[in-house]
Structures are given as structure tokens and as C-alpha cells.
C-alpha positions in Angstrom: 0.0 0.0 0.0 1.0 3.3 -0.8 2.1 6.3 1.8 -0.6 8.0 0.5 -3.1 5.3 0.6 -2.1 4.4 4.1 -2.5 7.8 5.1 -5.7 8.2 3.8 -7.0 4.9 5.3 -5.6 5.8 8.9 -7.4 9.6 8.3 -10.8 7.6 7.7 -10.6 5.2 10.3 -9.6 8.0 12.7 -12.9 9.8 11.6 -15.0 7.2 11.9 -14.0 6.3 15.5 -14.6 9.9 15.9 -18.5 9.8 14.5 -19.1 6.8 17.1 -17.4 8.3 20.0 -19.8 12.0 19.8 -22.6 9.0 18.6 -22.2 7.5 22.2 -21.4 10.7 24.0 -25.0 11.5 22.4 -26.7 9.0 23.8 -25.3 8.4 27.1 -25.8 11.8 27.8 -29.4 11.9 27.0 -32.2 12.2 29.2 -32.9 9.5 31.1 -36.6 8.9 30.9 -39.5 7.8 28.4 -39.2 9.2 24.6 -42.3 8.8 23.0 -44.5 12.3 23.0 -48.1 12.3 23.0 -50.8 14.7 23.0 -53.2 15.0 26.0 -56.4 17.2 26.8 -57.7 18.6 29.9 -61.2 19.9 29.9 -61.6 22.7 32.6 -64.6 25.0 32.9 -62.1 27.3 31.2 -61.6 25.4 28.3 -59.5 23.1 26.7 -55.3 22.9 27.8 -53.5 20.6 25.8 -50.1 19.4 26.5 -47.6 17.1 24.9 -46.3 14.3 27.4 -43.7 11.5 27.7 -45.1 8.2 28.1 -43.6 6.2 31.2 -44.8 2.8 30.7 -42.1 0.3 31.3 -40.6 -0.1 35.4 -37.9 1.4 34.5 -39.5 4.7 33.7 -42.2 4.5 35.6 -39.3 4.8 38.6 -36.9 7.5 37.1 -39.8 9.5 35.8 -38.5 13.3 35.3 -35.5 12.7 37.8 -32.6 14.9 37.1 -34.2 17.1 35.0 -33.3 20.7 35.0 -36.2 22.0 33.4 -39.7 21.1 32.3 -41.3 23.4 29.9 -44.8 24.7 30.0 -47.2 22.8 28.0 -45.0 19.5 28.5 -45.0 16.7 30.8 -45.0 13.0 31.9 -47.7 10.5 31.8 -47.0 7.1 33.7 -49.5 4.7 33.0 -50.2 2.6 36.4 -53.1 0.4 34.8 -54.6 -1.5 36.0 -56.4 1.4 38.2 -54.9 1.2 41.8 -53.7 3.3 44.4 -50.7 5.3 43.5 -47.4 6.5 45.9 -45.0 8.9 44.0 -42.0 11.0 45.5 -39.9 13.6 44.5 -36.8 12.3 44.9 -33.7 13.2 42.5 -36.1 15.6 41.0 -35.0 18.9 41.1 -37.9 21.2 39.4 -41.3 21.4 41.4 -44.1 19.8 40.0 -47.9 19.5 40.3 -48.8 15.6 40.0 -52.2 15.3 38.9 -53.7 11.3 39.7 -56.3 10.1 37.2 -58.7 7.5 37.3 -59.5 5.0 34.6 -62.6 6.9 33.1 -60.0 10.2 33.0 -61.9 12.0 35.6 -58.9 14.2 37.8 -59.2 12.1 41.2 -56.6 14.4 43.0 -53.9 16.9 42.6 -50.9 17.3 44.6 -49.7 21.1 43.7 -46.2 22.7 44.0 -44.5 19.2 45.5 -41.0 20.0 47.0 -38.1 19.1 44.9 -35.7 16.7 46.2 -38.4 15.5 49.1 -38.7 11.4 49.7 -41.8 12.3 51.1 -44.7 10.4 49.8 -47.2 12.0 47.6 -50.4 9.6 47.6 -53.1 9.0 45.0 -55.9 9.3 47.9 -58.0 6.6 46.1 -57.8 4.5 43.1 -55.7 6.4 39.6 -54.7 4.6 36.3 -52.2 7.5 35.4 -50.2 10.3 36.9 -49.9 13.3 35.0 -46.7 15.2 36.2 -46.3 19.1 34.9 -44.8 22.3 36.3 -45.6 23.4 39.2 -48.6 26.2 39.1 -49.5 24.5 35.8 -53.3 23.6 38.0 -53.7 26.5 39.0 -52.4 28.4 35.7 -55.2 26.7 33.6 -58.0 26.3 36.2 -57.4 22.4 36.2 -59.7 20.8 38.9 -60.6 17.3 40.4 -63.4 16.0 37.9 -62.3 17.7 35.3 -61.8 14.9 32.5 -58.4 14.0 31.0 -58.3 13.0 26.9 -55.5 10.1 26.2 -56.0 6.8 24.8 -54.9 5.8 28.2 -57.8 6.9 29.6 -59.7 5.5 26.5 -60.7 8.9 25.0 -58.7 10.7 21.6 
């Protein structure tokens, strides 16, 4: 093989391992946490709020959730689907952003909504009955939109849109 040849396949190989180290620097340093986005509805007496959420399905994000986020943006949030119905404990642990958790029950009536939860805390936030889903958002997002307990949630998880 030729200097030049040789020089040019060290300078291609050295590129290439250069694409897949930034490739898996990209992904190891992406948010942990659910990837699929979704649109949701809330129906409040003051209209319609829709919001695009995560989906946390599997155990795995159904227990790291929005943890070590820095930021949640208005208009987005998590879903975590708990069915079948059942009562629901959620903390705040490793989460460093305040968030109002809003527990839903199968027929996507709002059962209860814990407002303004305190970042960091292990303290247990409870469902207070029976929920399918958990709808985590910014804090003040409840109070922001006029969201209320029997106001009704659109998802497919909830069997609606």
C-alpha cells in the first residue's frame, strides 16, 4: 500500500471512530426517561389545555420519571401509565424542578392533585384513592389553567382521543 493510501485509510478510520465516540457521548448523555411524546387534553370550565407528554410505561421509567431534569417546559410533561387502576405512591426524589402531580382514574376524571411538590423531598405523595395515570407538569401548571378534580383527561390511556 502506498504512503498516500495508508494515510488516507488511517485519516478515515480516525474519523470514523470519531463519528461513534460524539454517537455514544449523544446518547449516554441523554435524558434518562421515556421518549415517545403524546398529546393530552384537559377539559376545565375554562376550556380546553393541551399538553404534549412522555409516556412512562415500562418499570424502569415509571421509577426514574422526570428525575434529574433541570427543566420542564410549559405545555409539557409526563404521563406514567399505572393500569390497571390502583392506588398510586410517587415521590420527588432526585427531582429537582417542582411539579404539580395530577392522579387520574381510569374513566380520566382528575381524582386528585398534589400542587407545588417539593423538589428533592422522599416524602410520599399519595393518589388518595384509586388512579390509572399520573400526569406530572410544572408546578402552578393547575392553578395556571383552572385544572380541577373532575375535570376529565383525553388520552388513549384513559380511553378517550
Amino acid at each position: 500500500m502506498s504512503s498516500d493510501r495508508m494515510a488516507a485509510w488511517f485519516l478515515s478510520r480516525s474519523w470514523l471512530a470519531a463519528i461513534l465516540v460524539i454517537a455514544a457521548f449523544a446518547v449516554v448523555s441523554a435524558p434518562v426517561g421515556a421518549a415517545s411524546f403524546q398529546p393530552l387534553e384537559i377539559v376545565t370550565k375554562n376550556g380546553v389545555q393541551v399538553f404534549s407528554v412522555e409516556m412512562a410505561t415500562t418499570e424502569e421509567e415509571k421509577q426514574t420519571g422526570l428525575m434529574h431534569r433541570k427543566e420542564l417546559a410549559d405545555g409539557k410533561g409526563m404521563l406514567f401509565d399505572f393500569s390497571p387502576e390502583q392506588e398510586v405512591s410517587m415521590w420527588m426524589k432526585n427531582t429537582y424542578i417542582s411539579l404539580d402531580m395530577i392522579f387520574i382514574r381510569a374513566d380520566g376524571r382528575i381524582l386528585r392533585i398534589a400542587e407545588n411538590t417539593e423538589p428533592m423531598s422522599t416524602k410520599i405523595i399519595s393518589s388518595h384513592g384509586l388512579a390509572k395515570g399520573v400526569l406530572e407538569v410544572p408546578a402552578g401548571t393547575a392553578q395556571k389553567y383552572g385544572i380541577r378534580p373532575g375535570d376529565r383527561v383525553g388520552h388513549p390511556l384513559f380511553g378517550s382521543k
